[in-house]
C-alpha positions in Angstrom: -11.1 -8.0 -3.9 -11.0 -4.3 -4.4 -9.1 -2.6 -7.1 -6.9 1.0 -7.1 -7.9 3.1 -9.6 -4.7 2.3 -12.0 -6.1 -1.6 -12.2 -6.4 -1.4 -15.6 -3.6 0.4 -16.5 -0.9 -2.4 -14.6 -2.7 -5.1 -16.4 -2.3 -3.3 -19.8 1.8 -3.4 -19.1 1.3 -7.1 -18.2 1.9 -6.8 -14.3 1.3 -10.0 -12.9 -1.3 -9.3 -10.6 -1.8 -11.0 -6.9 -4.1 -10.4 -4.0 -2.5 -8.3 -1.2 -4.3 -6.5 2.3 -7.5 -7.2 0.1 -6.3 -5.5 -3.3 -5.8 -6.6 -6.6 -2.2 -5.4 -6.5 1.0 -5.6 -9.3 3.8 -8.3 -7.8 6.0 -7.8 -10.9 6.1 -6.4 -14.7 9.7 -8.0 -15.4 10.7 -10.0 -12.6 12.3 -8.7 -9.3 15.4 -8.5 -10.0 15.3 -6.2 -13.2 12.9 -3.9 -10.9 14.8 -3.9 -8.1 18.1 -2.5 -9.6 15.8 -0.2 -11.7 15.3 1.2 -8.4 19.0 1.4 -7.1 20.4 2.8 -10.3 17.5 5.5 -11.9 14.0 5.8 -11.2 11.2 3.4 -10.8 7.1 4.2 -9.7 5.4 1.9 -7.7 1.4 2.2 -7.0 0.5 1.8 -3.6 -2.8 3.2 -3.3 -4.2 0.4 -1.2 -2.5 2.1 2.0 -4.4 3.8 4.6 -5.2 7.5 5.3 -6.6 9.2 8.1 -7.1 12.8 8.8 -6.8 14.1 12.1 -8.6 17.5 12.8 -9.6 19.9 15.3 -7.8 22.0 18.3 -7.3 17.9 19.8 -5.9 16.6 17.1 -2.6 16.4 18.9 -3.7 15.4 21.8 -5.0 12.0 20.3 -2.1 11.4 18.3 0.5 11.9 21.0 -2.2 9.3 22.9 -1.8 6.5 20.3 1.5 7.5 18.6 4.7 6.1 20.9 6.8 9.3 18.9 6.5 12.8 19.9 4.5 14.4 17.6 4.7 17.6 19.2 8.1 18.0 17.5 6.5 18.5 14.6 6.3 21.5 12.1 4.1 22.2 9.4 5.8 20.6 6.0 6.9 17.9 8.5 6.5 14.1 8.4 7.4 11.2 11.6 7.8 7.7 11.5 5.9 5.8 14.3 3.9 3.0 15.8 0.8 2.8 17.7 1.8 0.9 20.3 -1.0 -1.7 22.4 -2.1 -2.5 26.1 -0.1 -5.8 25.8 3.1 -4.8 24.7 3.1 -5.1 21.3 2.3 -3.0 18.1 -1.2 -2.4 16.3 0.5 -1.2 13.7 3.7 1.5 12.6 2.7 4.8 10.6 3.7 8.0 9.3 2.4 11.2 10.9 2.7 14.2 8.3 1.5 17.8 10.2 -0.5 19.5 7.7 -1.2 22.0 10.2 -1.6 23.2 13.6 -4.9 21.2 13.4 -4.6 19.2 10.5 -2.6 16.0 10.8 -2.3 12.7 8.0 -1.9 9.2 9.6 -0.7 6.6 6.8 -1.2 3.3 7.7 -0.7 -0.6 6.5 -3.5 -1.1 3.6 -3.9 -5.2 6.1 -4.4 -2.3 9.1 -6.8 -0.1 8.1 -10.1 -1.7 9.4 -7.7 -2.2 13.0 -6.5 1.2 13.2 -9.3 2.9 12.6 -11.1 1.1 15.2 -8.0 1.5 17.5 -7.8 5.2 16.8 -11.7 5.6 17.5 -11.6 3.6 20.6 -8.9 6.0 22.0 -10.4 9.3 20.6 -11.9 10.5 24.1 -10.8 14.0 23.6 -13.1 14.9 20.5 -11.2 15.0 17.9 -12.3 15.1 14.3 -11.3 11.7 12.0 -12.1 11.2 8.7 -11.2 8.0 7.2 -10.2 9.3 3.3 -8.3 5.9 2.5 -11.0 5.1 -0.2 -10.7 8.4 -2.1 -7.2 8.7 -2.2 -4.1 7.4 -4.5 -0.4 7.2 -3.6 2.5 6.3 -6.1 6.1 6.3 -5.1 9.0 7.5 -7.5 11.7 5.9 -6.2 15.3 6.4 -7.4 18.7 8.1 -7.3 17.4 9.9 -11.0 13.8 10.9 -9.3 14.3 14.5 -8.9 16.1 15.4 -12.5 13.3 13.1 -14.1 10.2 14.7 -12.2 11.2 18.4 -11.8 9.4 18.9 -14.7 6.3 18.3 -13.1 6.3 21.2 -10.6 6.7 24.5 -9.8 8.3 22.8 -6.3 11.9 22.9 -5.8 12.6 18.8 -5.3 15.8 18.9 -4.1 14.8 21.1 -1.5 12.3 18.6 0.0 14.5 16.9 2.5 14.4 13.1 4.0 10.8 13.3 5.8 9.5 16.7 4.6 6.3 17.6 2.1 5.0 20.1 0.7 1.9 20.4 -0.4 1.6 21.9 -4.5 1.0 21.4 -7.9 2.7 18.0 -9.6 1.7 16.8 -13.2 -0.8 19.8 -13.4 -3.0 18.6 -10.1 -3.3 21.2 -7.7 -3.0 20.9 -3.9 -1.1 17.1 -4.7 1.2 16.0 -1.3 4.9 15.9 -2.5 6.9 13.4 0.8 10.3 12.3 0.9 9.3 9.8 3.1 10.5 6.6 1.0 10.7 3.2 1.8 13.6 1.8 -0.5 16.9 3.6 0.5 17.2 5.2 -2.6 15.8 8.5 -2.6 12.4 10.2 -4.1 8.9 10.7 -3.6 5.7 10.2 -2.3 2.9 11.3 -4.3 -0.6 11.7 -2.8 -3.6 12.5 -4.7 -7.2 12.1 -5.1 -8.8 8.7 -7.2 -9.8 10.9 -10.2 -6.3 12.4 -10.5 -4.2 9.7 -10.6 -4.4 8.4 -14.0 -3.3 11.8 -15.4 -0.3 11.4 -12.3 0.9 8.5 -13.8 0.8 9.0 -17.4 2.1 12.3 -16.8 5.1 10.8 -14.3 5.7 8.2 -17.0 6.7 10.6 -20.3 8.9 13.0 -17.9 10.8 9.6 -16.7 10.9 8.2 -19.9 14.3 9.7 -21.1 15.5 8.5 -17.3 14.9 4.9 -17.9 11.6 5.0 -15.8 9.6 1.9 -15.1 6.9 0.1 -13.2 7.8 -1.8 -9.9 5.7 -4.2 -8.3 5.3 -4.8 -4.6 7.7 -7.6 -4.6 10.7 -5.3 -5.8 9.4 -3.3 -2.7 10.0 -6.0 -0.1 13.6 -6.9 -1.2 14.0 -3.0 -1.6 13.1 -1.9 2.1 14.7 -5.7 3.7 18.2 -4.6 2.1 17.9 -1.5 4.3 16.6 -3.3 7.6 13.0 -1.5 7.0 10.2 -3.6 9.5 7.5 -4.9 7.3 4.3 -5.0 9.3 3.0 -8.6 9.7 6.5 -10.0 9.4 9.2 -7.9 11.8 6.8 -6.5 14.1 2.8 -7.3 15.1 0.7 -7.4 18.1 2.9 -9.6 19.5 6.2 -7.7 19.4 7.5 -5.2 21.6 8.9 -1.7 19.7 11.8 -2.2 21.9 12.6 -5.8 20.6 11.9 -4.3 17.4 14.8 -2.1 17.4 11.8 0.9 17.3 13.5 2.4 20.6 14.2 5.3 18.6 10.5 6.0 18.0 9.5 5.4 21.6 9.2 8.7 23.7 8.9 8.5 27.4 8.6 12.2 27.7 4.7 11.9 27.3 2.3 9.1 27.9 1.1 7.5 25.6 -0.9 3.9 25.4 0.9 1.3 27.4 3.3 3.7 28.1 4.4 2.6 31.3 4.7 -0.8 31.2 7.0 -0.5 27.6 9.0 2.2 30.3 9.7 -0.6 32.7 10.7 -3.3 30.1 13.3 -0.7 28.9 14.7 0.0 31.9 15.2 -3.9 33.1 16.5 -4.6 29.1 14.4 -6.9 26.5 15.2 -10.8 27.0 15.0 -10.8 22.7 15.7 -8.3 19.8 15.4 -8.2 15.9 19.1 -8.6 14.4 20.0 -8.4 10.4 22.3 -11.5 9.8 24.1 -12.4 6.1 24.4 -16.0 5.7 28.2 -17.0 4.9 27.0 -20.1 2.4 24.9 -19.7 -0.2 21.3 -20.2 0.6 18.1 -18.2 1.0 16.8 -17.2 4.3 12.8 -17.4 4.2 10.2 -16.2 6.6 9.6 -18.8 8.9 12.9 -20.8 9.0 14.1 -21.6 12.5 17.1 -19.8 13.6 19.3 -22.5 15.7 23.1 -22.1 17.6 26.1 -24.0 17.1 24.6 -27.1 18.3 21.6 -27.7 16.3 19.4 -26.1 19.3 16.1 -23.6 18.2 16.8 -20.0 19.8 14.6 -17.6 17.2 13.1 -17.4 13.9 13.5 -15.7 10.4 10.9 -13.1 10.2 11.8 -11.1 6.6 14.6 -12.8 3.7 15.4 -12.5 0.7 18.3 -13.3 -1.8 19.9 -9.8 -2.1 19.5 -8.5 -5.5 22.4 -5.8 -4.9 24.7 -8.0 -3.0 24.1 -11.4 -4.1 24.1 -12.9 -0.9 21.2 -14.4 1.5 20.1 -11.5 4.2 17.4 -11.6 6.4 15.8 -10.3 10.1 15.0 -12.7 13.0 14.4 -12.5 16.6 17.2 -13.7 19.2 18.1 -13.8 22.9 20.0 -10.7 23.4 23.4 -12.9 24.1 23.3 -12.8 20.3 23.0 -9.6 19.5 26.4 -8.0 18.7 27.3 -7.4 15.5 29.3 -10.5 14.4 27.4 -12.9 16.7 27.6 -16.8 15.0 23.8 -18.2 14.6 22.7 -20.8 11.4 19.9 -20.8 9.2 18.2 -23.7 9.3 17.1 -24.4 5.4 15.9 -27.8 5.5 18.4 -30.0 6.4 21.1 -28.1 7.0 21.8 -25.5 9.4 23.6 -22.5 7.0 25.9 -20.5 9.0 25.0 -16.8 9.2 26.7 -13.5 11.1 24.7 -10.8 12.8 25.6 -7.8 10.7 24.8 -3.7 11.5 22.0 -2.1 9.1 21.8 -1.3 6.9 22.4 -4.2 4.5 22.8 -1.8 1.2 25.4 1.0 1.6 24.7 3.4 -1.2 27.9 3.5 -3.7 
């Protein structure tokens, strides 16, 4: 079980510790809900330095990344980041990542902290161009300040103008006095903030530093399980539960990331399932009885009959009410479709719904 570099410092506040992708990782410090709303209503910093990063370098760095990314990385500027999945030979998804474009040559792959061992391999195995990788995910940290009050609480801590670092930009400058730190707006919770990227060594100061400018904000530690109800309530795909090697990006929903203006792996094939229309997709449904949707549960139709499966639920912390993601038939797609729940013995009514689940107030 491998440990982040701020181990110590989680089991201090009294985290309850649990193993995840092969870390010794914080689930909670006061119990999901508490964390969760810390979230939606200030600020909240969550550690989550066991994800992966690769750097792509060289005059073919692009090349391999438009290869294995399904986006179009070519859009790119420097300062700019791109969600997107690397798509495989049989239709489904090795893994989804964020591209950041350092520069012309210099690109960041993040990546699942379960994937990393996969991707690398994947990446490598498609790398017949010559580009440079390096494989940095060892050496690095990443918190993200997550929060409607994140910019007024960690302004402080730069010479960077926060506010001017828009939805899935960076820069690349000083935070908590670190040099050369990655500042992203590339968040995962719906509620605004940052991504901080550093080096091992660095992060303790981060954090202490990120904790005593937050202070006056209400700032506090979130554990990975706030996280999960965080990104479900905004229809975020959690790799391993909403899409894996088995799922198409198109019966994902991940059309939007899928670019048939270049070829990429699988390319074609994923080209002709478009164009003749998926026979399943990923819907959001709220369940009209009370109840929790878990992963796992069968979704059934009006007459008891199996026609998909719950693959991410929760109780909503914001809403109160059971939400989840499952797979379909596209009959049942539409927003306001009728399917059920099946939790245990009964089969819980529930409505197909449009994402996201949490409108901001």
């Amino acid at each position: 079980m491998k440990n982040t570099a701020l181990t110590t410092i989680h089991e201090a506040l009294g985290a309850k510790m649990v193993p995840f992708a092969g870390y010794n990782m914080p689930v909670s410090y006061e119990g999901v809900n508490a964390e969760h709303e810390t979230v939606r209503e200030s600020v909240g910093v969550f550690d989550v330095s066991h994800m992966g990063e690769f750097l792509v370098l060289g005059p073919n760095a692009l090349d391999l990344i438009q290869r294995v990314c399904s986006n179009d990385a070519s859009k790119l500027k420097d300062g700019q980041a791109q969600y997107s999945c690397l798509p495989n030979e049989d239709g489904g998804v090795v893994d989804d990542l964020i591209v950041y474009r350092l520069e012309a040559e210099k690109w960041l792959l993040v990546v699942n902290a379960s994937n990393i061992d996969k991707d690398w391999a994947w990446i490598n195995k498609h790398n017949t161009m010559g580009a440079e990788l390096k494989n940095i995910s060892e050496g690095y940290s990443l918190l993200a300040i997550q929060g409607p009050k994140a910019i007024d609480a960690m302004q402080s801590l730069t010479s960077e103008d926060l506010s001017a670092i828009k939805f899935y930009t960076f820069k690349v400058s000083d935070f908590a006095g670190i040099e050369n730190v990655i500042i992203s707006a590339t968040g995962y919770t719906g509620s605004g903030g940052f991504e901080i990227y550093c080096k091992n060594e660095e992060v303790a100061q981060v954090w202490t530093k990120v904790m005593e400018a937050g202070a006056d904000f209400g700032i506090k530690p979130i554990g990975l399980a706030a996280r999960d109800t965080l990104r479900l309530e905004m229809g975020y795909c959690l790799y391993g539960n909403d899409i894996d090697d088995t799922t198409s990006p198109l019966e994902a929903g991940l059309g939007w990331i899928t670019k048939f203006t270049k070829d990429f792996v699988n390319s074609e094939a994923l080209k002709k399932q478009k164009e003749r229309g998926v026979e399943k997709t990923l819907v959001a449904f709220e369940l009209n009885e009370r109840g929790i949707p878990r992963q796992g549960y069968d979704i059934v139709d009006g007459s008891g009959k199996k026609i998909g499966v719950v693959t991410s639920g929760t109780m909503s912390p914001s809403m109160g009410t059971g939400i989840g993601l499952g797979y379909v038939p596209v009959v049942f797609k539409d927003v306001g479709s009728a399917i059920n729940i099946q939790i245990r013995k009964n089969a819980i009514p529930a409505t197909v719904v449009k994402l996201p689940f949490y409108k901001k107030k």
